[in-house]
CHARMM-style PDB file with segment names, atoms N, HN, CA, C and O in Angstrom:
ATOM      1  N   UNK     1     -15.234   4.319  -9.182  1.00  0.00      PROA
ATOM      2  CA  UNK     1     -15.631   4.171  -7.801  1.00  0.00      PROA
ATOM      3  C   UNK     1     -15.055   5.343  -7.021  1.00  0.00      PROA
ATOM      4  O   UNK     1     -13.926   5.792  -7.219  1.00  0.00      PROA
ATOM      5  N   UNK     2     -16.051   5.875  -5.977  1.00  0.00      PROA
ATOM      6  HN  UNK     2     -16.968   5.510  -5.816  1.00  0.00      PROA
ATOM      7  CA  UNK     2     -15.160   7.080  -5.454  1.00  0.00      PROA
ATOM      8  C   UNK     2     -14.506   6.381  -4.386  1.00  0.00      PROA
ATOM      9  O   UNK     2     -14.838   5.447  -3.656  1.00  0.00      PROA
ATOM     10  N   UNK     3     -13.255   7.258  -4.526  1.00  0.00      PROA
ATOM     11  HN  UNK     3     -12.986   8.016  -5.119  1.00  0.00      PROA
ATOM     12  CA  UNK     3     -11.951   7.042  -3.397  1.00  0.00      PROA
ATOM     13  C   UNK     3     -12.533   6.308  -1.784  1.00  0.00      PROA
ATOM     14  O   UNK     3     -12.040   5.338  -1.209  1.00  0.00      PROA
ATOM     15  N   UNK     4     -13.604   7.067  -1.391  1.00  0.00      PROA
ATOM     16  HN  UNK     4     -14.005   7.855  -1.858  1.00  0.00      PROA
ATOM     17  CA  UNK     4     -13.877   6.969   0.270  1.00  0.00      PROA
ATOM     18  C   UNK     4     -14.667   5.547   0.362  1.00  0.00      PROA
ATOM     19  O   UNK     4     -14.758   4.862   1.381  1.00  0.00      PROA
ATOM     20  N   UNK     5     -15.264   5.224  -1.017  1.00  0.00      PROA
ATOM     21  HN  UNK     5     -15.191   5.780  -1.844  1.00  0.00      PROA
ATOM     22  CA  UNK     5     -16.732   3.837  -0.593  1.00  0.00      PROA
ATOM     23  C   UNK     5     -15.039   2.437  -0.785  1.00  0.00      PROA
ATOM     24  O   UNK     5     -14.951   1.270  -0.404  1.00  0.00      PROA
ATOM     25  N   UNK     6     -13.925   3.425  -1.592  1.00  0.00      PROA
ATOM     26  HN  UNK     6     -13.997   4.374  -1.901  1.00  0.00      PROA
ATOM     27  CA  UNK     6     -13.269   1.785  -1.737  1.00  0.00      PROA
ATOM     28  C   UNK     6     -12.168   1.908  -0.114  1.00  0.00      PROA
ATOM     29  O   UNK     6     -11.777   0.867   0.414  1.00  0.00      PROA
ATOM     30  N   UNK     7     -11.918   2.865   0.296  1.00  0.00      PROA
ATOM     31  HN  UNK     7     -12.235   3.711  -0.133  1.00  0.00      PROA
ATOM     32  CA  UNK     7     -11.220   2.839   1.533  1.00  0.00      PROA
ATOM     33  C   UNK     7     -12.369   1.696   2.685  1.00  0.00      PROA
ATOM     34  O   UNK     7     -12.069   0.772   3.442  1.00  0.00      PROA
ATOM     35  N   UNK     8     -13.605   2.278   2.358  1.00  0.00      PROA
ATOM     36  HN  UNK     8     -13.849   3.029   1.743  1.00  0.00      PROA
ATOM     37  CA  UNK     8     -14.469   1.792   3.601  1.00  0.00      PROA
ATOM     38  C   UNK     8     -14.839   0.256   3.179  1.00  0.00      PROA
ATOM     39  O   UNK     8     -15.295  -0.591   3.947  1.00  0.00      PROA
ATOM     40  N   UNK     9     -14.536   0.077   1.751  1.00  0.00      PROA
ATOM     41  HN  UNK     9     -14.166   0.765   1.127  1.00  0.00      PROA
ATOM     42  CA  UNK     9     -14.055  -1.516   1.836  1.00  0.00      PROA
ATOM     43  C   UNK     9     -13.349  -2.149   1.878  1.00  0.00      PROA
ATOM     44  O   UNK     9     -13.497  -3.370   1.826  1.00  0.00      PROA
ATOM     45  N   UNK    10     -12.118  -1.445   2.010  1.00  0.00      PROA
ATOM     46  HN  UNK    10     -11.997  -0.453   2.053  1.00  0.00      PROA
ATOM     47  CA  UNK    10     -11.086  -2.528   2.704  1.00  0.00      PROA
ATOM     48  C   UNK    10     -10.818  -2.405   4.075  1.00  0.00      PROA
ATOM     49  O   UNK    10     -10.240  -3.355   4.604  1.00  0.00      PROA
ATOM     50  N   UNK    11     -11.071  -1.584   4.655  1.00  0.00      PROA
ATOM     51  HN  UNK    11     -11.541  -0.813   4.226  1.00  0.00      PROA
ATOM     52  CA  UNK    11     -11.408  -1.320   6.125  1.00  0.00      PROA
ATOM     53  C   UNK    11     -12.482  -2.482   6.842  1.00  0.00      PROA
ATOM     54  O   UNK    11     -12.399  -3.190   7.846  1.00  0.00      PROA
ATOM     55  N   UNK    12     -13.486  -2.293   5.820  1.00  0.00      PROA
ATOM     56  HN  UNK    12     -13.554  -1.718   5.004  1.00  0.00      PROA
ATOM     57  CA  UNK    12     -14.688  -3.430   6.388  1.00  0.00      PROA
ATOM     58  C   UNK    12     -13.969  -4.718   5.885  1.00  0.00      PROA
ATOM     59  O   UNK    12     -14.836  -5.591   5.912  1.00  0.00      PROA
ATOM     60  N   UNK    13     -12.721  -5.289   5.409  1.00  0.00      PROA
ATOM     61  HN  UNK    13     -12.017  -4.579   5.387  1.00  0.00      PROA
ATOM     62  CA  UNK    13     -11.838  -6.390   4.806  1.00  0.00      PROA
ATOM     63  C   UNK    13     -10.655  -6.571   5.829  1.00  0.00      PROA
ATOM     64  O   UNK    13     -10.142  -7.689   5.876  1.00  0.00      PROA
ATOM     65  N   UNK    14     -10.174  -5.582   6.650  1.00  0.00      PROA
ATOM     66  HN  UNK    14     -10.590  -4.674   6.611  1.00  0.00      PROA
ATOM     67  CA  UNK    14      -9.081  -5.577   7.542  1.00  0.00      PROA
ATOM     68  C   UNK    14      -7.902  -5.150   7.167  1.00  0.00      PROA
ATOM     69  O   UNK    14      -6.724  -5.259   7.509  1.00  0.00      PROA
ATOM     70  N   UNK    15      -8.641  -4.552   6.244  1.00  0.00      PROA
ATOM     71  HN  UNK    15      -9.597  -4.464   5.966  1.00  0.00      PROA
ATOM     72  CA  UNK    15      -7.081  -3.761   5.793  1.00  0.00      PROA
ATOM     73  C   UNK    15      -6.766  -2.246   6.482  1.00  0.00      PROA
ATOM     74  O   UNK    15      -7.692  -1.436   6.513  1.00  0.00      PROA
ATOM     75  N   UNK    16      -5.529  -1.901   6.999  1.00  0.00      PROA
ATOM     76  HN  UNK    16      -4.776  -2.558   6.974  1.00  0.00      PROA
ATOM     77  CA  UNK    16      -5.197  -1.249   7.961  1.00  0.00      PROA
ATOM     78  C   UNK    16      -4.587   0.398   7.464  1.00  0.00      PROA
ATOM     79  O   UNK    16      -3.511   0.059   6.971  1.00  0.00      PROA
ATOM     80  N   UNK    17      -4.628   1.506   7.353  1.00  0.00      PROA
ATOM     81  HN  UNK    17      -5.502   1.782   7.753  1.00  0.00      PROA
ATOM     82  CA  UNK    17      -4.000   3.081   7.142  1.00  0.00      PROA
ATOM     83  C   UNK    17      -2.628   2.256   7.519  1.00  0.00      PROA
ATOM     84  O   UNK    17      -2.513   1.332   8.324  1.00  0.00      PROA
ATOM     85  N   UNK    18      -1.784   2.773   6.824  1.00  0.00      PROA
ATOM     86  HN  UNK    18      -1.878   3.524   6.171  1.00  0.00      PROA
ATOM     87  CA  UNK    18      -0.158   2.257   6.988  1.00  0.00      PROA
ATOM     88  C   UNK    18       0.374   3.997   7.147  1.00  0.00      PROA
ATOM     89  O   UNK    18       0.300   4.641   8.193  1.00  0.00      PROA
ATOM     90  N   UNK    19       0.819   4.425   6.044  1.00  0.00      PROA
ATOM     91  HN  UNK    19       0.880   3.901   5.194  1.00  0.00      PROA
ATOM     92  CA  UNK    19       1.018   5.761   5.683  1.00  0.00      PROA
ATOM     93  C   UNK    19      -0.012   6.612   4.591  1.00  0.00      PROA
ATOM     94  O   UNK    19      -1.058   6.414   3.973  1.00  0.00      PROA
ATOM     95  N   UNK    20       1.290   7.984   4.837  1.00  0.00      PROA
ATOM     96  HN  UNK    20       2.140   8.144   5.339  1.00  0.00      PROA
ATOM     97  CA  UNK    20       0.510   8.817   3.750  1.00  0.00      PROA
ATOM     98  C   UNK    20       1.651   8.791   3.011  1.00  0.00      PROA
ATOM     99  O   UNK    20       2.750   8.681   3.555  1.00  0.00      PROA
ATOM    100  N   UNK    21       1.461   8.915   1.360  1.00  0.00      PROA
ATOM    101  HN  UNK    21       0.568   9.004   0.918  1.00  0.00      PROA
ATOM    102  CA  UNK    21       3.227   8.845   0.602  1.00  0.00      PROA
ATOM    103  C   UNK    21       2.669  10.393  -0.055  1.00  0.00      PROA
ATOM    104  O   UNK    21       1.805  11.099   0.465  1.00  0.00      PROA
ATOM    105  N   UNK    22       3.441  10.696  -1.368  1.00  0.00      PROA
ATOM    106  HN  UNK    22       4.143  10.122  -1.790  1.00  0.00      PROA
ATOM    107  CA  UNK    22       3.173  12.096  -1.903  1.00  0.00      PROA
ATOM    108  C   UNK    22       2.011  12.169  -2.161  1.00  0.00      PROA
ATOM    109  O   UNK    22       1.118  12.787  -1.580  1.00  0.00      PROA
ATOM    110  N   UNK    23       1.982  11.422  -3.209  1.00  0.00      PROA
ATOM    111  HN  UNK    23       2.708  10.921  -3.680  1.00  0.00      PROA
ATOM    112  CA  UNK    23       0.279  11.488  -4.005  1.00  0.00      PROA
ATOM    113  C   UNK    23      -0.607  10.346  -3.857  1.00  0.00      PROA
ATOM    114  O   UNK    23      -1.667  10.193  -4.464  1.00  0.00      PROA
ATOM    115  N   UNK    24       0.128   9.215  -2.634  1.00  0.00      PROA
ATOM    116  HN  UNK    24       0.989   9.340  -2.141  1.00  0.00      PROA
ATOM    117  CA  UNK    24      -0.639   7.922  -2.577  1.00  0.00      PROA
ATOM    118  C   UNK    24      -1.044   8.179  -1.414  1.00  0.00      PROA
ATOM    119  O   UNK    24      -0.642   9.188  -0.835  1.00  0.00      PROA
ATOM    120  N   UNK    25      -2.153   7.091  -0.691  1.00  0.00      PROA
ATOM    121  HN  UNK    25      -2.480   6.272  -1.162  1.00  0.00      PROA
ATOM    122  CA  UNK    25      -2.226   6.749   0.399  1.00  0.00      PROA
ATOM    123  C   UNK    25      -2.123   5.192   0.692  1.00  0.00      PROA
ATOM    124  O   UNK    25      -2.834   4.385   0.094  1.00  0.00      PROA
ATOM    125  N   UNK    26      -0.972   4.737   1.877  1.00  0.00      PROA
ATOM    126  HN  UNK    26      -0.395   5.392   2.364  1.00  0.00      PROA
ATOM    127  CA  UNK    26      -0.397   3.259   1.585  1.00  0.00      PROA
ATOM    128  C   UNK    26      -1.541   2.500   2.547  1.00  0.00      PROA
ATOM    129  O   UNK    26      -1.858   2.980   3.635  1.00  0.00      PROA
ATOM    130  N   UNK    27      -2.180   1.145   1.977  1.00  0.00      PROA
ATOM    131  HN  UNK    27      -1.923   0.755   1.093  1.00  0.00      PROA
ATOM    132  CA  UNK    27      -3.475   0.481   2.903  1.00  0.00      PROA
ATOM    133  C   UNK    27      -2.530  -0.879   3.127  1.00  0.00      PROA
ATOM    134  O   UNK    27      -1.801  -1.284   2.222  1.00  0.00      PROA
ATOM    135  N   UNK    28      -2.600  -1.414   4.174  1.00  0.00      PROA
ATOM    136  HN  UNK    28      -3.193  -1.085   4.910  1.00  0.00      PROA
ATOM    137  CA  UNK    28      -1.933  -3.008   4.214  1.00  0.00      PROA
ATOM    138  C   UNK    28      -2.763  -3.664   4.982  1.00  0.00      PROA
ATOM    139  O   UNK    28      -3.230  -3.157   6.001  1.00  0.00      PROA
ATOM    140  N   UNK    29      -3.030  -4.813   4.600  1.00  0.00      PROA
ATOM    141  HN  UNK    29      -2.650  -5.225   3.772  1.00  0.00      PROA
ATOM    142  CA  UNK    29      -3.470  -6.165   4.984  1.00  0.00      PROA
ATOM    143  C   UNK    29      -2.647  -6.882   5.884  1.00  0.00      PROA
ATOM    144  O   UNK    29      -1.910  -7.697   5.328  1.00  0.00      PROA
ATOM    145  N   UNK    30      -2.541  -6.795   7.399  1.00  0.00      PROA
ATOM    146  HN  UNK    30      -3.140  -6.134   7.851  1.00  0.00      PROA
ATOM    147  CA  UNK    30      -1.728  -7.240   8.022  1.00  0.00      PROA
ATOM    148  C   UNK    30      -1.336  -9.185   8.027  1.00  0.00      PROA
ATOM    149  O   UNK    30      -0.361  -9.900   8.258  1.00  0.00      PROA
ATOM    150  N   UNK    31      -3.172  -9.403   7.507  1.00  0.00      PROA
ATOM    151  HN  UNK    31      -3.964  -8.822   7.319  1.00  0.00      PROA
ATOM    152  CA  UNK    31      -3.046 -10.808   7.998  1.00  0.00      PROA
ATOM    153  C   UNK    31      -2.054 -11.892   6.598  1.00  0.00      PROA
ATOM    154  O   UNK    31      -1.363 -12.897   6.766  1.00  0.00      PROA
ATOM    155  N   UNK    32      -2.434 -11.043   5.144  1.00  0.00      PROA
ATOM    156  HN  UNK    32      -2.995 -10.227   5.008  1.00  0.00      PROA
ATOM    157  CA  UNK    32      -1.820 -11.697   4.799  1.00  0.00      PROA
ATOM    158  C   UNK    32      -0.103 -10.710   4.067  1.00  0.00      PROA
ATOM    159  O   UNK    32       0.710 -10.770   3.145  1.00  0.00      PROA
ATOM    160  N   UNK    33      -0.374 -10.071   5.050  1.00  0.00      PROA
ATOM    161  HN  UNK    33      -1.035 -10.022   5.799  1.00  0.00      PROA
ATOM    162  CA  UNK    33       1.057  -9.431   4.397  1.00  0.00      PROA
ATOM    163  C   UNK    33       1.266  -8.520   3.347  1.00  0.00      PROA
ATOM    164  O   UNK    33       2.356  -8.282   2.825  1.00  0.00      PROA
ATOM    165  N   UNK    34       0.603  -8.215   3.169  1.00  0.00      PROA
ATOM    166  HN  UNK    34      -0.282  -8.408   3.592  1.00  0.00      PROA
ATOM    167  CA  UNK    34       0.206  -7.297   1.562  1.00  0.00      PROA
ATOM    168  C   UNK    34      -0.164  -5.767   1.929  1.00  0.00      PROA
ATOM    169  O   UNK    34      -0.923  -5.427   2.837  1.00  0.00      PROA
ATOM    170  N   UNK    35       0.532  -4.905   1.031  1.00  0.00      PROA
ATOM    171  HN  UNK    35       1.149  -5.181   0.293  1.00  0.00      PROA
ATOM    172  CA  UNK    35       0.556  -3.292   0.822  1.00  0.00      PROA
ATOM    173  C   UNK    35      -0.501  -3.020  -0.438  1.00  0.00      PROA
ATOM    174  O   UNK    35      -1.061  -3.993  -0.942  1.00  0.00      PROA
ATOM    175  N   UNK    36      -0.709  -1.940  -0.839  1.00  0.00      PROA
ATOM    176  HN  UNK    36      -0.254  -1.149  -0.430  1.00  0.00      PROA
ATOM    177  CA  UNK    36      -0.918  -1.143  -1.720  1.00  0.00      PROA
ATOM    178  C   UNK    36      -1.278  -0.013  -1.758  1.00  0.00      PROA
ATOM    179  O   UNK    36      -1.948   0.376  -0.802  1.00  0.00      PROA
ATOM    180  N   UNK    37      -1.004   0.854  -2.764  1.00  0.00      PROA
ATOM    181  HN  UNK    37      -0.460   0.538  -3.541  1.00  0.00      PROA
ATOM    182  CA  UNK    37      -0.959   2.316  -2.786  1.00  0.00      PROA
ATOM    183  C   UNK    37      -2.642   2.523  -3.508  1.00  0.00      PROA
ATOM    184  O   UNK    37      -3.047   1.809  -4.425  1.00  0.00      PROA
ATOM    185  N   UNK    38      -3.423   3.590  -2.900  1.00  0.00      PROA
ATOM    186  HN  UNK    38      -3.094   4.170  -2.155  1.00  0.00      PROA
ATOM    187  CA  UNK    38      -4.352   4.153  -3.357  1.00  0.00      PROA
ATOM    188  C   UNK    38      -4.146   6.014  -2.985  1.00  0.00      PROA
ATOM    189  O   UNK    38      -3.937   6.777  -2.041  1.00  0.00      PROA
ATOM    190  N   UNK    39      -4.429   6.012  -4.776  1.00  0.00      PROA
ATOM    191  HN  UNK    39      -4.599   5.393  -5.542  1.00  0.00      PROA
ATOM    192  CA  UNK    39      -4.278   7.355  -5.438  1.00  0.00      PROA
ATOM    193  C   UNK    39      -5.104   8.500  -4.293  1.00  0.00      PROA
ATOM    194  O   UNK    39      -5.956   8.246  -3.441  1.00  0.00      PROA
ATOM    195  N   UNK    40      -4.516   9.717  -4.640  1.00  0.00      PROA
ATOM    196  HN  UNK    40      -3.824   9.923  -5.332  1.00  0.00      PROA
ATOM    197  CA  UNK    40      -5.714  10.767  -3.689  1.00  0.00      PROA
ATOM    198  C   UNK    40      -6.792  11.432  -4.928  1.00  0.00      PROA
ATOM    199  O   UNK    40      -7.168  12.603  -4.988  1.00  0.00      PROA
ATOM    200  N   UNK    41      -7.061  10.590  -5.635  1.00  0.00      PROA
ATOM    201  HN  UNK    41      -6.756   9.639  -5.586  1.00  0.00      PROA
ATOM    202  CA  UNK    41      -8.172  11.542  -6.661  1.00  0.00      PROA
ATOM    203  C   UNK    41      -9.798  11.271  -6.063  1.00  0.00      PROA
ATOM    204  O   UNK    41      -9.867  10.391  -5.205  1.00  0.00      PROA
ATOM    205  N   UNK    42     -10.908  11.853  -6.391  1.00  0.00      PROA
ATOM    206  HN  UNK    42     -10.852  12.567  -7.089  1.00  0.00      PROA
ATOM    207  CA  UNK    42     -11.662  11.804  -5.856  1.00  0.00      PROA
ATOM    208  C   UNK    42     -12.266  10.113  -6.234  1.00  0.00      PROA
ATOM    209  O   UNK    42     -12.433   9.210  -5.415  1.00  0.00      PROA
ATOM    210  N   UNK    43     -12.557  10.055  -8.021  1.00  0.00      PROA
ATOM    211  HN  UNK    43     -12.422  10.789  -8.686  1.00  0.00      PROA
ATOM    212  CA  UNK    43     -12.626   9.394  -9.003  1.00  0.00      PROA
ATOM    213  C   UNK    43     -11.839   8.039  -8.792  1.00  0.00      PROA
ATOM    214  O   UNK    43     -10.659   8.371  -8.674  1.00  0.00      PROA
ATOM    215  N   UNK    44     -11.949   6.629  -8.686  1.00  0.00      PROA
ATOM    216  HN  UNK    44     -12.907   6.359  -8.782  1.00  0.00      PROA
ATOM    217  CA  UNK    44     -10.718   5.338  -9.258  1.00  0.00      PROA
ATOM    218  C   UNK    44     -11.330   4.921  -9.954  1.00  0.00      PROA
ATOM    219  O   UNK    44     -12.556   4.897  -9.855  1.00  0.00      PROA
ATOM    220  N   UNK    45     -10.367   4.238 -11.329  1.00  0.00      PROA
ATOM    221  HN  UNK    45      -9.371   4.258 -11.410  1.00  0.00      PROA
ATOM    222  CA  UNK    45     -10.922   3.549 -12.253  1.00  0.00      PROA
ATOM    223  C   UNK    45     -11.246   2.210 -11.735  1.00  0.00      PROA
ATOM    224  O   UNK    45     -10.496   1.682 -10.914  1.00  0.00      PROA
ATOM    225  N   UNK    46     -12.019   1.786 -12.040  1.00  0.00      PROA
ATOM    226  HN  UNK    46     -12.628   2.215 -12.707  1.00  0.00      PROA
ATOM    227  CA  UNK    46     -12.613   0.538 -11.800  1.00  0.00      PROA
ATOM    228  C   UNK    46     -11.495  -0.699 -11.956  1.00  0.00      PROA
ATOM    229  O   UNK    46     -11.558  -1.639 -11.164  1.00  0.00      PROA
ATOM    230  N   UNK    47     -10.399  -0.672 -13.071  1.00  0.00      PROA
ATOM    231  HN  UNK    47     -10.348   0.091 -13.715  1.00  0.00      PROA
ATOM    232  CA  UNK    47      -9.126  -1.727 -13.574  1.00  0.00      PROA
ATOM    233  C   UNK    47      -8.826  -1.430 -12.155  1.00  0.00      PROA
ATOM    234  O   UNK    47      -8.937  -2.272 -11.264  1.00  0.00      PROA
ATOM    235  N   UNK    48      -8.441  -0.203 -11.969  1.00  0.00      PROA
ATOM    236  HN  UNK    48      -8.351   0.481 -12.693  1.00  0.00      PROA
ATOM    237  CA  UNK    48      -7.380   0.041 -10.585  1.00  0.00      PROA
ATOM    238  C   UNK    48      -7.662  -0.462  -9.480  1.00  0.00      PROA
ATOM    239  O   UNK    48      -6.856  -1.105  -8.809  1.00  0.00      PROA
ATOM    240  N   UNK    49      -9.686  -0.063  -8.927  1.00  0.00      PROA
ATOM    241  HN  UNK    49     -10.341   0.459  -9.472  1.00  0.00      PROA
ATOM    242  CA  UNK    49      -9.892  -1.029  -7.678  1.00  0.00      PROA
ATOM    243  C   UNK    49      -9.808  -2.149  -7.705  1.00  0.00      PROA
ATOM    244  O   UNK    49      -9.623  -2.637  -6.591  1.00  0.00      PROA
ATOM    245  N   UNK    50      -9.887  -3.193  -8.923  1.00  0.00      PROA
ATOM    246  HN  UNK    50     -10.037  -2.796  -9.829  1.00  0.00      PROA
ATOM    247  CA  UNK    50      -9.412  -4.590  -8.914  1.00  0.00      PROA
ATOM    248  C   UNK    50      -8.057  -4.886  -8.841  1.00  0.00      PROA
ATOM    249  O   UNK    50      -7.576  -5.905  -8.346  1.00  0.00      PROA
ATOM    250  N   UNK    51      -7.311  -3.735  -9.476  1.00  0.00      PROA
ATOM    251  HN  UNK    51      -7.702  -2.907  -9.878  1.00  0.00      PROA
ATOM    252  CA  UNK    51      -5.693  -4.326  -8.988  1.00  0.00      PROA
ATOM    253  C   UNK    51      -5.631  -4.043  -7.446  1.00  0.00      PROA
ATOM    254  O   UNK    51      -4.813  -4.734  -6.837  1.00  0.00      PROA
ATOM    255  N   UNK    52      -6.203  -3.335  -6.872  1.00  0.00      PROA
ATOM    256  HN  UNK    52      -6.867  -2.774  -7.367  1.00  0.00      PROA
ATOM    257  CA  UNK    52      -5.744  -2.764  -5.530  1.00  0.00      PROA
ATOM    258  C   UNK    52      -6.524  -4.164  -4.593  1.00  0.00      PROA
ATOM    259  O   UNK    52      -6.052  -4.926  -3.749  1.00  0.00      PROA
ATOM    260  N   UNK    53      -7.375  -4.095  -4.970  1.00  0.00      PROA
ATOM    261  HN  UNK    53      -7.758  -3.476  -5.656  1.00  0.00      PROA
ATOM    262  CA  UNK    53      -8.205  -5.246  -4.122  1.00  0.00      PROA
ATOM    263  C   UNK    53      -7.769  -6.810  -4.373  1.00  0.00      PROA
ATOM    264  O   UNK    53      -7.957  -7.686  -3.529  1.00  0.00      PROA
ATOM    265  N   UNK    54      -7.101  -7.059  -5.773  1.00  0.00      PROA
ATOM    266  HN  UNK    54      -6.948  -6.347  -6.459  1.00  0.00      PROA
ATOM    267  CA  UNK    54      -6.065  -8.047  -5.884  1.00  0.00      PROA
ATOM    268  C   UNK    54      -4.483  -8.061  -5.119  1.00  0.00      PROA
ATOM    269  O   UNK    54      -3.996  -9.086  -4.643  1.00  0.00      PROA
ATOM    270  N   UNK    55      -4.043  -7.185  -5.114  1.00  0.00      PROA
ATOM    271  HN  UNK    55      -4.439  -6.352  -5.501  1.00  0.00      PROA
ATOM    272  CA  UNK    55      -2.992  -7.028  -4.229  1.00  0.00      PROA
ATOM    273  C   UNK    55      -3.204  -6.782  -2.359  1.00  0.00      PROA
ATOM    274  O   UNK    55      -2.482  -6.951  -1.377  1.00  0.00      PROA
ATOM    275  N   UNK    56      -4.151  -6.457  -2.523  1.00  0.00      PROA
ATOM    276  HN  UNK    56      -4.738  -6.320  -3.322  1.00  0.00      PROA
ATOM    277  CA  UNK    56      -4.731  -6.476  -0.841  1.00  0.00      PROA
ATOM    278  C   UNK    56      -5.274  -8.335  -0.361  1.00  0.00      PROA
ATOM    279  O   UNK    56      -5.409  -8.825   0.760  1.00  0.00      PROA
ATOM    280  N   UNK    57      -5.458  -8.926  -1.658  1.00  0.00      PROA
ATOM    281  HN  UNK    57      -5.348  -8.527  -2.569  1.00  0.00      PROA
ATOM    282  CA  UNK    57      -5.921 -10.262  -1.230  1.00  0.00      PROA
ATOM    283  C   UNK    57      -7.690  -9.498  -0.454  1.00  0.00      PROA
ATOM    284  O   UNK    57      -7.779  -9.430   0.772  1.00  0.00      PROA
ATOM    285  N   UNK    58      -8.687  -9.098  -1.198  1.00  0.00      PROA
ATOM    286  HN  UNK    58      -8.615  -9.154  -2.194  1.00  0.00      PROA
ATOM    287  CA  UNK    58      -9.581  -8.919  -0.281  1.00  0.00      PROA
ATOM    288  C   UNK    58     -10.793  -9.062  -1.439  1.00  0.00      PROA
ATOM    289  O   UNK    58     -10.426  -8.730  -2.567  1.00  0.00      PROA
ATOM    290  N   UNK    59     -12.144  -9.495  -1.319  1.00  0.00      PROA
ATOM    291  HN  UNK    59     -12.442  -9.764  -0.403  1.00  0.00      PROA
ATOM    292  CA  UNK    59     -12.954  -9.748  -2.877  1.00  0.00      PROA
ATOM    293  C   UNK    59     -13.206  -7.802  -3.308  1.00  0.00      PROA
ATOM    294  O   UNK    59     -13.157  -6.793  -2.606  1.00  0.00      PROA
ATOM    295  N   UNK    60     -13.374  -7.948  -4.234  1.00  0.00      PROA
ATOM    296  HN  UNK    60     -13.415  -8.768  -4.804  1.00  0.00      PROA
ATOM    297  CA  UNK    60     -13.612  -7.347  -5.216  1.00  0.00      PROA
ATOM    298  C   UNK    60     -15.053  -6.454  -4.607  1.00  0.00      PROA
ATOM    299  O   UNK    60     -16.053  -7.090  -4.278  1.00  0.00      PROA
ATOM    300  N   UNK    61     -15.021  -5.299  -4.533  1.00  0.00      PROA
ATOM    301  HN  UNK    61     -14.208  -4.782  -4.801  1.00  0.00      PROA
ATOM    302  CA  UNK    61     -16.748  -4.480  -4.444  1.00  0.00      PROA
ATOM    303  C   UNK    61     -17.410  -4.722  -5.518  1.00  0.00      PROA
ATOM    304  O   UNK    61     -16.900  -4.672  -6.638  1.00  0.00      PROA
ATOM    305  N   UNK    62     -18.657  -5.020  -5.282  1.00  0.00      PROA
ATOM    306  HN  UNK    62     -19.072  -5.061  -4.373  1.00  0.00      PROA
ATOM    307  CA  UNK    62     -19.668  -4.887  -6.580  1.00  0.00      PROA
ATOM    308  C   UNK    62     -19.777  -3.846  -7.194  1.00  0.00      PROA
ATOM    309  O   UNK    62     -19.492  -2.746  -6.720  1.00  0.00      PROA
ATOM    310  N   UNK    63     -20.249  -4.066  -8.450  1.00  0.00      PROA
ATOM    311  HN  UNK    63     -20.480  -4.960  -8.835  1.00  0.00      PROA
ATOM    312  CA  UNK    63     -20.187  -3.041  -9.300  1.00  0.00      PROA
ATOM    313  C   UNK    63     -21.538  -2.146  -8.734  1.00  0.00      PROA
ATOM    314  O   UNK    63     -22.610  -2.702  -8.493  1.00  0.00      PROA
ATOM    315  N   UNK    64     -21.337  -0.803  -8.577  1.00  0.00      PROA
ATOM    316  HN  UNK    64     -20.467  -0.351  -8.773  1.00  0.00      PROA
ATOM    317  CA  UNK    64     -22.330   0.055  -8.659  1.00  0.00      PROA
ATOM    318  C   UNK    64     -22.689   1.316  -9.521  1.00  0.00      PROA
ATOM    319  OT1 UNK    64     -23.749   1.912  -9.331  1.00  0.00      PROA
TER     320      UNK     64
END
């Protein structure tokens, strides 16, 4: 999945820009309390947007 379609779904989920770290960028879910780091590559593996979207508490993007 590229980097920008999974930012613009957790954005469209309420998940909020926190920081920038070295090589991450930190997204948090204010409502239920939850962080996670997404990589700066152009490319995410698909395992990874489900861990990220599991730790954000937010559903899962369809596969495209």
């Amino acid at each position: 999945m590229k980097r920008i379609d999974l930012i613009r779904h957790l954005e469209s989920h309420g998940c909020e820009f926190l920081r920038e770290g070295g090589k991450h960028t930190i997204y948090v879910n204010r409502i239920v309390q939850k962080s996670s780091s997404i990589p700066r590559h152009r490319e995410i593996n698909d395992f990874l947007v489900r861990k990220i979207c599991r730790d954000l508490q937010v559903p899962e993007p369809n596969a495209t």
